[in-house]
N, C-alpha and C positions, 0 to 999 in steps of 0.2 A: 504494500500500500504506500501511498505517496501523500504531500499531503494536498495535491490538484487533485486527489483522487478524493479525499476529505472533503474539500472545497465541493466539488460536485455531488459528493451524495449527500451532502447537507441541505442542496436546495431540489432534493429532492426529498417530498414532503412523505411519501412513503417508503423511505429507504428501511428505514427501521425494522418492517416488513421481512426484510431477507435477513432472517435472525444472526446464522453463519457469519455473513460480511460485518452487520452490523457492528455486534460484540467483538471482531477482528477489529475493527476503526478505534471503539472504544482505547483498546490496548494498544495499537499504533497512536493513539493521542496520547494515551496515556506514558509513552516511551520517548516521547516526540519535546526536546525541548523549545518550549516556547513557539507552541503553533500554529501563530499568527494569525487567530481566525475574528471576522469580524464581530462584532455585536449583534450583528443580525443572526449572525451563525453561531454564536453562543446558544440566543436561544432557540434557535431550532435543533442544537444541540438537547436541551433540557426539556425540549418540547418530544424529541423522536425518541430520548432517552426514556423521557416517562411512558410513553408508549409503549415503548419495546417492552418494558417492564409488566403492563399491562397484559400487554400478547403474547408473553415468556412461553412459549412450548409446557416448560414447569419450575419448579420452584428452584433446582437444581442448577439453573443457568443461571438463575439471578444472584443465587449462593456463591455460583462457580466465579462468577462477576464480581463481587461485592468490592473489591478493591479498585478495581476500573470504575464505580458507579460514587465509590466514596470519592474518589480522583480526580472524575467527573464534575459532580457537584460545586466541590468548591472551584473547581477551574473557572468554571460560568458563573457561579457565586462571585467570588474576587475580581472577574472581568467587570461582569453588569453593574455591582455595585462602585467598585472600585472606591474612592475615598470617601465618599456618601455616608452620613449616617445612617443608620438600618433603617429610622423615619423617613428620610428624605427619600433613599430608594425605595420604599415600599409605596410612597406614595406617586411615585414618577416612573416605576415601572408598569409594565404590561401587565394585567389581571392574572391573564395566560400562562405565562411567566412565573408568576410569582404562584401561582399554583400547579404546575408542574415542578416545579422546586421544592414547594414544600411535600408533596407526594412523595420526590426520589429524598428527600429528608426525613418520612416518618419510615420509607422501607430502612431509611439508615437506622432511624433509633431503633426498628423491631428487631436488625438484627443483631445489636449490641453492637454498634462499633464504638472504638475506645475514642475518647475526649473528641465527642461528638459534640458542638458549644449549641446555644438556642439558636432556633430556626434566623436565619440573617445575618448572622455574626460568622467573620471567615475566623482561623486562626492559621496564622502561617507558620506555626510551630509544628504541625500536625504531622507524624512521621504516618506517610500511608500503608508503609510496611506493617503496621503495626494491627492493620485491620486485620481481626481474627473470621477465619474462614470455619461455616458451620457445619 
């Protein structure tokens, strides 16, 4: 994967769909330092991620994922908000957005990831290694 290969299945709105690729992209982002995608593509990022999660084959993928999806998160977390307080962006963000976020935020807290902060708050301390696989 590339990441013009990113770039294009991002603005495809059912990319998510093709579960296989999908979850591949995730982990290429997730490998991928600093990968340069725009705001629009953040949250279409958080938009097909929650999907995908939705349409997971089973629970097993999303388990297998959990590290990609904690990694995820805040990546588009930390973009869209960027220096913002949590107020300011919650009010100047997309409805959409901000609720497909917090979705791939409660699958986070159901699976116990560790120093998981309240919904909105990034931490950049956060080691992702650290996410326990169930």
């Amino acid at each position: 994967m590339t990441l013009d290969a990113v770039h294009d299945a991002l603005k495809l709105q059912s990319f998510y769909q093709k579960q296989d690729q999908f979850w591949q992209m995730l982990g290429f982002i997730r490998q991928t330092t600093n990968p340069k995608l725009s705001n629009i593509e953040h949250r279409q990022l958080a938009r097909q991620l929650n999907l995908a999660i939705e349409n997971a084959a089973n629970f097993q993928t999303i388990q297998y994922s959990v590290e990609n999806i904690y990694y995820i998160y805040f990546l588009v977390l930390g973009q869209l908000r960027g220096k913002k307080s949590v107020q300011n962006w919650m009010f100047e963000e997309k409805k959409e957005t901000l609720t497909d976020l917090y979705k791939i935020y409660k699958l986070l807290f159901s699976l116990e990831t560790p120093e998981l902060p309240t919904f909105g708050k990034t931490n950049t301390e956060i080691k992702i290694s650290q996410v326990n696989k169930k």
